[in-house]
C-alpha positions as CSV (number, residue, x, y, z in Angstrom):
1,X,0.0,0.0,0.0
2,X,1.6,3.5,-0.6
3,X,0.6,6.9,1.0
4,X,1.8,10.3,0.9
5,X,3.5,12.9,2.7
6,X,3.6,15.8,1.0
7,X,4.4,19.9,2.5
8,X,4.0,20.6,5.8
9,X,3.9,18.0,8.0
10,X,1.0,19.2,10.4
11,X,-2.4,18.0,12.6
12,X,-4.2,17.1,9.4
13,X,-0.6,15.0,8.0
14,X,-0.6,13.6,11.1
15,X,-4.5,11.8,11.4
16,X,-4.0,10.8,7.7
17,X,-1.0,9.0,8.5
18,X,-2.6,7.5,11.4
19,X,-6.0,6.5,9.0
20,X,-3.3,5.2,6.1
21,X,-1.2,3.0,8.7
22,X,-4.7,1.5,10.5
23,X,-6.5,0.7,7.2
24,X,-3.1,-0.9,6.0
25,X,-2.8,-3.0,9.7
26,X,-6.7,-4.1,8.6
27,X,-5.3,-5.3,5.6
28,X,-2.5,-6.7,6.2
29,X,-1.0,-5.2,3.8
30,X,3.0,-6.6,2.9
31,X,4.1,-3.1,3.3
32,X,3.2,0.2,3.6
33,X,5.0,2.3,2.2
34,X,4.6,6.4,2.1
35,X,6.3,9.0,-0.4
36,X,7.9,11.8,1.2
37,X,8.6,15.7,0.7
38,X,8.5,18.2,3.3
39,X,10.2,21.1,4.3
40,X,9.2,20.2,7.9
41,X,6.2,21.0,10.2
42,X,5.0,21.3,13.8
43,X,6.7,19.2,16.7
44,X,3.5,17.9,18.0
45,X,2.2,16.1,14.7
46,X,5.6,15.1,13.9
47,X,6.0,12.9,16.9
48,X,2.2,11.7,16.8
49,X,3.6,10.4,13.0
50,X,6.5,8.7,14.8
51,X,4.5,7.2,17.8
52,X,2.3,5.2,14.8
53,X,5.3,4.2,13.1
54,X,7.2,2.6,15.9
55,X,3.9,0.6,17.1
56,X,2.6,-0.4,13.5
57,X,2.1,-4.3,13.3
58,X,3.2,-3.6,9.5
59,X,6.5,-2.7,8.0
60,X,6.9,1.0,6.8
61,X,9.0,2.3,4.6
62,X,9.7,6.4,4.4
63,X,10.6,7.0,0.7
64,X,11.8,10.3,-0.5
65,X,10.1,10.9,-3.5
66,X,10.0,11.9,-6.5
67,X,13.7,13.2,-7.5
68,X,14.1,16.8,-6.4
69,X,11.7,16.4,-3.3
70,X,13.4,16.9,0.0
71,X,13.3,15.4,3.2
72,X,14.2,18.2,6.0
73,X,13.3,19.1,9.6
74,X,10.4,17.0,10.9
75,X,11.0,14.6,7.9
76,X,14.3,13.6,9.0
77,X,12.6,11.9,12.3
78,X,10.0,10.9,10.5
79,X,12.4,8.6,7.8
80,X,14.7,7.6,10.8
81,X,11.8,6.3,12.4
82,X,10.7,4.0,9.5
83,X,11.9,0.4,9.5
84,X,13.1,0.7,6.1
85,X,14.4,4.5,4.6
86,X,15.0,4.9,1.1
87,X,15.7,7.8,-0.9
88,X,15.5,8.9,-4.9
89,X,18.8,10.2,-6.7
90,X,18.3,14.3,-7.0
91,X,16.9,14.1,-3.2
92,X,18.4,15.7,-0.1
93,X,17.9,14.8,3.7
94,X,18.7,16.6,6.9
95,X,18.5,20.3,8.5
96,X,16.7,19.2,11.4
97,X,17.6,22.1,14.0
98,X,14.8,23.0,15.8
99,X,12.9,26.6,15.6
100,X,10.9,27.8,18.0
101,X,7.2,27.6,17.0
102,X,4.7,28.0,19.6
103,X,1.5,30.6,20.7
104,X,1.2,33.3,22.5
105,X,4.5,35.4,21.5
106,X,6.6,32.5,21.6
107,X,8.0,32.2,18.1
108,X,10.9,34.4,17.1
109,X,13.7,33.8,18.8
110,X,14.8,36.2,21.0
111,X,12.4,38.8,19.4
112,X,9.4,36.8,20.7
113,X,10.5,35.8,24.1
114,X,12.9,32.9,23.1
115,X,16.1,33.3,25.3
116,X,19.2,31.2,24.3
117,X,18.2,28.6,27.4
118,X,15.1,28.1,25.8
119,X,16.5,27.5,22.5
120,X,19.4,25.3,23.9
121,X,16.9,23.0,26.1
122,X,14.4,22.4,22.3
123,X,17.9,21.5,20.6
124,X,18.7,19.5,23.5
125,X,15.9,17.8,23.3
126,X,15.3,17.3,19.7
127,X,18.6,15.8,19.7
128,X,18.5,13.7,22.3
129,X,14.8,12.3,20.6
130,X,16.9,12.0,17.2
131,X,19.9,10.3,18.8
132,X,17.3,7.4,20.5
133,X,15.2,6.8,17.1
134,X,18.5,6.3,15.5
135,X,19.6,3.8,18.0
136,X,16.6,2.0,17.8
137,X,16.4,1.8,14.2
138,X,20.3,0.9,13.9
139,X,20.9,4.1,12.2
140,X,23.9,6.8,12.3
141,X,23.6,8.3,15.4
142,X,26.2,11.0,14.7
143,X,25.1,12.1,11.7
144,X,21.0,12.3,13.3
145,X,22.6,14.1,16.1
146,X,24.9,16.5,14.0
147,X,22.0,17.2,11.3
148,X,19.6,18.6,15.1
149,X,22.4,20.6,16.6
150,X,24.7,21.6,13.0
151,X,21.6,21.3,10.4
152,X,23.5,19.3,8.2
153,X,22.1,17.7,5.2
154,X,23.2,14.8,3.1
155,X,22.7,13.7,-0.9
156,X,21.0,9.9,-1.6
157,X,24.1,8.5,-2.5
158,X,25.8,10.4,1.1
159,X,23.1,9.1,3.0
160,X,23.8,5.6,1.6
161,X,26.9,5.4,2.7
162,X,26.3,6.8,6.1
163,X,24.5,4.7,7.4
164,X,21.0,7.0,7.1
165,X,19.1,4.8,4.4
166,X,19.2,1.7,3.5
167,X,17.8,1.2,-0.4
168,X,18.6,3.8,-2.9
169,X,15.9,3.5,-5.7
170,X,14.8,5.5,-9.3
171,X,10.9,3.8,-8.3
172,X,8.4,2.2,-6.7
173,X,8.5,-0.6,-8.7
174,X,12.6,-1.0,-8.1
175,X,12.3,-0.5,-4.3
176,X,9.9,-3.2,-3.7
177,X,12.5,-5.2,-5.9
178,X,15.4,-4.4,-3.9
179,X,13.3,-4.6,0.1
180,X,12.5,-8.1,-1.0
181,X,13.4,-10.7,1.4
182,X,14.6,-8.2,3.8
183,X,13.7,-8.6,7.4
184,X,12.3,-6.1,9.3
185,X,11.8,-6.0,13.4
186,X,8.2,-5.4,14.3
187,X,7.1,-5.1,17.7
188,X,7.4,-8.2,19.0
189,X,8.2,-10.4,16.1
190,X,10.5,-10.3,12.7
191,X,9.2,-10.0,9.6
192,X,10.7,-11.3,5.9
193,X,9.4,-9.1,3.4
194,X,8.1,-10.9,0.4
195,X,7.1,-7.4,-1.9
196,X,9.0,-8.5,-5.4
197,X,5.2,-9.1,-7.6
198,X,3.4,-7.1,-4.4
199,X,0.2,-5.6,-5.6
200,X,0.1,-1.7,-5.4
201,X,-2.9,0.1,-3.6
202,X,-2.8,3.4,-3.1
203,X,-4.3,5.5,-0.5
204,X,-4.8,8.8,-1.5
205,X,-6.4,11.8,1.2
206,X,-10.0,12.1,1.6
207,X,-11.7,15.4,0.3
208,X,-12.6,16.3,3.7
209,X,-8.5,16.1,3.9
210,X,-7.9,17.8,1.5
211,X,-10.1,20.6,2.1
212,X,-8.4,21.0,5.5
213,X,-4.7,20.9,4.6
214,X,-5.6,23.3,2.2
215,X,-7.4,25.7,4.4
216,X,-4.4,25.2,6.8
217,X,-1.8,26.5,4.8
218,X,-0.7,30.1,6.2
219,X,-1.9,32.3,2.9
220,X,-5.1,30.5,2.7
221,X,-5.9,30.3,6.2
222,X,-4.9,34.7,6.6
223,X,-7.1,34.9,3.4
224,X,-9.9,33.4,5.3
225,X,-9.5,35.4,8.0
226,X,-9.6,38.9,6.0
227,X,-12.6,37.6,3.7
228,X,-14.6,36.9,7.2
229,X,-14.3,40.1,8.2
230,X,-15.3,41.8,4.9
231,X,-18.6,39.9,4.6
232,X,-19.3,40.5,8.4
233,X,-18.9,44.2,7.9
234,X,-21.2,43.9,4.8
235,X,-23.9,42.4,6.1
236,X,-24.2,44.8,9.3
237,X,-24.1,47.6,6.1
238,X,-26.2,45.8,4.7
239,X,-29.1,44.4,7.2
240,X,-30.8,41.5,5.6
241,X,-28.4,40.6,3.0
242,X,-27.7,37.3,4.3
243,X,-25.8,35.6,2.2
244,X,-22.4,37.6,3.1
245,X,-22.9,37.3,6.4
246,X,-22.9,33.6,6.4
247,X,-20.4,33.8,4.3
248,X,-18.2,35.9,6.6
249,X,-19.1,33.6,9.7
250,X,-18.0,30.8,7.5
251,X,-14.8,32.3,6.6
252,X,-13.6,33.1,10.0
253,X,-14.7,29.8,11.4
254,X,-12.7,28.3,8.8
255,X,-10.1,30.7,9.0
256,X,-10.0,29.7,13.0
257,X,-10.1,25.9,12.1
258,X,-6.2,26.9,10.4
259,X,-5.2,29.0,13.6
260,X,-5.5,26.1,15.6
261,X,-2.7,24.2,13.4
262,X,-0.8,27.2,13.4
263,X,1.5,29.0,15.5
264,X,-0.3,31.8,15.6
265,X,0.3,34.9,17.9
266,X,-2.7,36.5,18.9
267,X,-1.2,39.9,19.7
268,X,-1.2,39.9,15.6
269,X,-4.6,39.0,15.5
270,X,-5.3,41.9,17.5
271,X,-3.4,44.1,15.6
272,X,-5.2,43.2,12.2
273,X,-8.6,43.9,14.0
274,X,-7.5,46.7,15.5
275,X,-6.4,48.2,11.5
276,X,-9.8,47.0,10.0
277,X,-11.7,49.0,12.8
278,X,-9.4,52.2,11.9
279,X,-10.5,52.0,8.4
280,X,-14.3,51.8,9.4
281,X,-14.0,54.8,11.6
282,X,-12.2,56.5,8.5
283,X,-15.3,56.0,7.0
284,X,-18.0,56.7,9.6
285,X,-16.0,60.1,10.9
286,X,-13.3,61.1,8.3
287,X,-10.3,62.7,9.6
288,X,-8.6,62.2,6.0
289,X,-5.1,60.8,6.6
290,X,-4.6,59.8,10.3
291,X,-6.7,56.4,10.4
292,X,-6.2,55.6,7.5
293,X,-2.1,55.4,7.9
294,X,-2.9,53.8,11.3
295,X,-5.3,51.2,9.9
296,X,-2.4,50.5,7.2
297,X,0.1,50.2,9.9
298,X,-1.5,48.4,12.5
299,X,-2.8,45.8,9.9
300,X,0.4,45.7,8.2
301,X,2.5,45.0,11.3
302,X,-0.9,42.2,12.6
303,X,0.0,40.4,9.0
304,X,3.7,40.1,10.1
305,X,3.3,38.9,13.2
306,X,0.5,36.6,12.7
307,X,2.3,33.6,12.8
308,X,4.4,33.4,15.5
309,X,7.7,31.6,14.0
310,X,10.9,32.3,11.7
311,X,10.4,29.7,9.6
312,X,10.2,30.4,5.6
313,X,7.5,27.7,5.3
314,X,5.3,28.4,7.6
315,X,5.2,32.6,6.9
316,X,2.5,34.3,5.4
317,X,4.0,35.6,2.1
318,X,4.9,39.3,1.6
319,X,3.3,40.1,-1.6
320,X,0.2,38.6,-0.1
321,X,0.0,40.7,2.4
322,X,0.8,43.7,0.8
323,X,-2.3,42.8,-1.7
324,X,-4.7,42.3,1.0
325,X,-3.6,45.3,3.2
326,X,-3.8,47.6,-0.3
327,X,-7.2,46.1,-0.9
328,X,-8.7,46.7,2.3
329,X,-7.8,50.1,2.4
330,X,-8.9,50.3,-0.8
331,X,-12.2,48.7,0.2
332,X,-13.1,50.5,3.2
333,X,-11.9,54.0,1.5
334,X,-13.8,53.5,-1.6
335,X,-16.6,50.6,-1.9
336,X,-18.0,51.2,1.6
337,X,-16.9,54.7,2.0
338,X,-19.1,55.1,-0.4
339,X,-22.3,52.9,0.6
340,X,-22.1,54.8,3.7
341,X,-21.9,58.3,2.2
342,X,-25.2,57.4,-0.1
343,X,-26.9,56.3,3.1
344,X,-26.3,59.7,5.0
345,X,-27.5,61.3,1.8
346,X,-30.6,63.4,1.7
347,X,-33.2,61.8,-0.1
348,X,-33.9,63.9,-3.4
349,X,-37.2,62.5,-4.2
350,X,-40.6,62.0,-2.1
351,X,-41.7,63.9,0.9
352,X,-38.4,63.6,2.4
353,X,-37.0,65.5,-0.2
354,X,-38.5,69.0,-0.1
355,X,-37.1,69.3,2.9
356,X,-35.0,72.0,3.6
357,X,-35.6,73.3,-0.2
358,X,-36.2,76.9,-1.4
359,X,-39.3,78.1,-2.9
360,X,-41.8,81.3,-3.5
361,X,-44.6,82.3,-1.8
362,X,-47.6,82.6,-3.9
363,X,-49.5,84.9,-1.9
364,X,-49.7,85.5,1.8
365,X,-49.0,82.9,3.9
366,X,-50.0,82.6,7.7
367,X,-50.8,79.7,10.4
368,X,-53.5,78.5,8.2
369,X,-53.3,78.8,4.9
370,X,-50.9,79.8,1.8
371,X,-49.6,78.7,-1.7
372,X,-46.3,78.1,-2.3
373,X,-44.3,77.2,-5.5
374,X,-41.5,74.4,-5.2
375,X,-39.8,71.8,-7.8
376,X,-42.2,72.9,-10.7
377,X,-45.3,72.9,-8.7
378,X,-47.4,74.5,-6.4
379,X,-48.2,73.2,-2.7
380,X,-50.4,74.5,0.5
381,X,-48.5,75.8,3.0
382,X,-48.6,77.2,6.2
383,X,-46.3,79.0,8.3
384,X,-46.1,80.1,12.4
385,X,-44.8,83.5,11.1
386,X,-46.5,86.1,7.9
387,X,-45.0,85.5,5.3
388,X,-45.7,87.7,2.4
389,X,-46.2,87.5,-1.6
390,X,-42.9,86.5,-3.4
391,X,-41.1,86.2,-0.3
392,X,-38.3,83.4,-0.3
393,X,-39.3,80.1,1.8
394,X,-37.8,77.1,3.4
395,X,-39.6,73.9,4.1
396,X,-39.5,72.4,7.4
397,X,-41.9,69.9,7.2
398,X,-44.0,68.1,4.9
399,X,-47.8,67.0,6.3
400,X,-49.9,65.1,4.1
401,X,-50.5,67.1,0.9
402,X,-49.2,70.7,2.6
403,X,-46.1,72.1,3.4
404,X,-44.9,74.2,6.8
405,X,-42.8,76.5,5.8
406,X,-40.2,79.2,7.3
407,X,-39.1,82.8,5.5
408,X,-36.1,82.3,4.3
409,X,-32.8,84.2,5.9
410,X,-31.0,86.1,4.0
């Protein structure tokens, strides 16, 4: 049976590893064998991965695969772990030093709150982890050891010899030629691998997967979050519209679902808010420059610090940012700048609109009675003050069919 493990090794990674190894144990499959290319991922899925591996009832094999993928950070613990490693020429493997990735401001080093201890005790620890699966998988322990603490990395053909794989392979097809007949330690028993004519069976990620590892990567998931807020503001614009407001709730629910596989600092979040609630009070009480540059700030600086860790793969993208941050403002100044504007308008049509509009008196008016010529026609009026022939008036108020009316100042 064959699987994948493809980008970042996260939560979702993790339970389909854990689906591909039971259904695979069910089976009794020969092998199980999973393609690998990763850059790396979170700590806490990685070492759920590597719990399964070391308890399966079935031999696994970690290939890296196809050539040009790479095998780095949490991969390297994750192929160590397997009871057979194999690699395709054009592949790399290693760079396993750990970064600290973690919420609440705990991400960046010494910039987030990392001190050098703290970064000494996770490469202690990483290494020590390393150093034990490479023990128990007869691996080289120095080179596991020196790829956590010196990040080193290592061709297909380098790892052969060093001891960190054991089958070097252009396919599928050739690797299950060359595992056959090896043995394999299981928990509990050895195993003789008997894969030469094996049937393959591949077990691909379920949509609901799918959906989710795409939703969890870091652009997607900071999309969502933006998009949430646009159709929430929308719909309290717009009362009754409905559809972007379930929309918007569906975004940010979503976009929360990817938070919780990301190291995400919340002081970011906070930040992006805080810029998206500058722009609407641009809009509601203009002060033309001021919260504008502070909603362009605060969101811009919220984008950066979103995710709470240095590492390249797990950062929101630049020119993302910069187009989200642009439209926003662009949104907010414009599109519902403008909504907002036409809803403050004074209505030019209907009752609503004669008032405060200029017109002639057509004859004396007083509390009771008077004509008065407006927009083309002519009205009843009345007025609390005498108001005389041809005199300029302003309407106040419009009852029924007849206007009350004021003399106009001059």
């Amino acid at each position: 049976m064959i699987g994948k493990i493809e980008g970042i090794v996260g939560p979702i990674t993790a339970s389909y590893v854990t689906r591909t190894i039971q259904s695979a144990e069910d089976e009794k499959a020969e092998v199980l064998i999973f393609l690998i290319d990763t850059p790396g991922g979170l700590d806490e899925a990685m070492r759920d991965i590597i719990k399964e591996e070391l308890n399966a009832s079935i031999p696994i094999v970690i290939y890296v695969h196809p050539s040009g993928a790479r095998d780095a950070s949490a991969g390297v613990f994750i192929t160590l772990a397997a009871h057979i490693a194999a690699m395709t020429p054009g592949t790399n493997i290693g760079a396993a030093h750990p970064v600290a990735i973690g919420p609440g401001g705990r991400g960046r080093d010494e910039e987030q709150g990392i001190d050098e201890t703290m970064q000494e005790k996770m490469t202690q620890d990483a290494a020590a982890y390393i150093r034990s699966i490479a023990e128990k998988k007869n691996r080289n322990v120095n080179w596991a050891e020196d790829a956590v603490r010196k990040s080193v990395s290592a061709t297909a053909e380098e790892a052969l010899k060093l001891g960190i794989i054991d089958v070097i392979a252009e396919s599928v097809d050739e690797l299950l030629e060359k595992i056959d007949g090896m043995e394999v330690e299981l928990v509990g028993f050895t195993k003789k691998l008997n894969t030469k004519d094996a049937v393959k069976k591949e077990i691909p990620m379920t949509w609901r997967e799918e959906f989710l590892k795409i939703i969890s990567n870091p652009n997607i998931a900071y999309i969502l979050f933006i998009l949430g807020f646009y159709g929430l503001i929308f719909e309290i614009t717009h009362p009754g519209a409905i559809i972007p407001g379930l929309l918007g709730a569906l975004f940010l629910v979503l976009a929360f679902f990817a938070f919780q596989t990301l190291p995400i600092n919340y002081t970011g979040v906070g930040l992006i808010i805080l810029g998206i609630a500058m722009f609407v009070m641009e809009v509601l009480t203009p002060t033309y420059g001021p919260l504008t540059l502070g909603g362009i700030v605060a969101m811009t600086l919220g984008s950066l610090m979103l995710l709470n860790t240095n590492v390249p793969f797990l950062q929101i993208s630049k020119s993302v940012i910069i187009a989200v941050v642009g439209t926003t403002a662009a949104f907010f100044l414009f599109a519902l700048g403008a909504v907002i504007r036409a809803m403050k308008r004074k209505p030019a049509t209907g009752k609503e609109g004669l008032i405060g509009e200029i017109g002639t008196a057509e004859g004396d008016i007083n509390s009771t009675e008077g004509k008065v010529f407006i927009h083309g026609e002519y009205w009843n009026a009345e007025s609390s003050e005498m108001i005389k022939e041809g005199e300029k008036v302003e309407v106040l108020e419009v009852e029924r069919l007849k206007l009350k009316v004021k003399k106009k100042e001059e």
